[in-house]
C-alpha positions, 0 to 999 in steps of 0.5 A: 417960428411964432416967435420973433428972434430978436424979441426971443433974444431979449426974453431970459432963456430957459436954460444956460451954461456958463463957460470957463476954460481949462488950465491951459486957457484960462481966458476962456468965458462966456455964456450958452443960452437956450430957448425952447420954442415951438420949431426946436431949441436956439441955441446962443453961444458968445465966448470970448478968450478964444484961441484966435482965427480957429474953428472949435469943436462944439458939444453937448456931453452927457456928463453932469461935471466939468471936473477930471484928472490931470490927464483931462482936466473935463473927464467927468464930462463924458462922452457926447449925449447921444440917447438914441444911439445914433453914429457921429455926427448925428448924436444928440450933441453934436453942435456946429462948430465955433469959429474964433474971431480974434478970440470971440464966437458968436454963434445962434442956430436952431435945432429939433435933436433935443428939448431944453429939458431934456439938456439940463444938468448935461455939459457944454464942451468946446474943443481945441480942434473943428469937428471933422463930423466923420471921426468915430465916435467924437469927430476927432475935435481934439482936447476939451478947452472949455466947459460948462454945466447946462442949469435951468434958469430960475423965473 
C-alpha cells in the first residue's frame, strides 16, 4: 500500500455506516468506516454492545433501509450484495466475521470485491450467528441484530 495504515486511520473515510441494533439488542452501536485506496477498500468496523464471546455474521446488503416488519425487523435490507452474481462466500458482501469480546469488535481488513462508490446507500448487517461461508445463499448466519446505511462522508 502507498499509504500508511495508521496515517490512513486518522484521515476521514470516504464513506460510514453507523450502526444500530435492533429491538431485541438494543445496545448495539458503533461505527463502519471505508477507505478507498489504491490495493482496495479497508474496511474499519468498531461495535460495541455485542452479544458477549460470539463470532457474528458480517454483510453488505443490497438494500437501501434498515426498516422491515415484525417478522425482521431489517427486511428492507435485502439480501447480501451480490452484482456479479456469484455463490456464497464469494458474493460482493460477504465480510469476515465479527468476533465479541466482552461485547466489543475490532475489526480492519483489506478488500478488492468493491469500490467505496460502488457501496453507498447499500446496508451493513451483523447477524446473531458466524457465518458457515457454505450455506447457500447467506451462510446461514442467523437473525439480522444490527443494521446501518453505508453514506459517503461529506468533505
Amino acid at each position: 500500500m502507498n499509504i500508511p495504515i495508521i496515517s490512513l486511520l486518522q484521515s476521514n473515510p470516504i464513506a460510514v455506516a453507523v450502526m444500530n441494533g435492533s429491538s431485541k439488542y438494543p445496545d448495539i452501536y458503533g461505527l463502519v468506516r471505508f477507505y478507498q485506496t489504491n490495493d482496495g477498500v479497508i474496511v474499519f468496523a468498531e461495535i460495541k454492545g455485542l452479544p458477549e464471546n460470539n463470532i457474528l455474521g458480517f454483510h453488505i446488503h443490497s438494500g437501501t433501509s434498515c426498516s422491515g416488519n415484525t417478522e425482521d425487523e431489517f427486511a428492507d435490507a435485502m439480501s447480501h450484495y451480490n452484482p456479479d452474481n456469484r455463490e456464497h462466500p464469494y458474493h460482493s458482501g460477504d465480510l469476515p466475521p465479527l468476533f465479541s469480546n466482552n461485547g466489543k469488535a475490532l475489526s480492519i481488513f483489506l478488500t478488492d470485491r468493491f469500490t467505496v462508490d460502488d457501496i453507498i446507500e447499500k446496508i451493513v448487517i451483523i447477524h446473531s450467528k458466524p457465518d458457515d461461508f457454505k450455506t447457500q445463499p447467506s451462510g446461514d448466519s442467523g437473525i439480522k441484530i444490527a443494521c446501518g446505511i453505508i453514506g459517503k462522508v461529506e468533505r
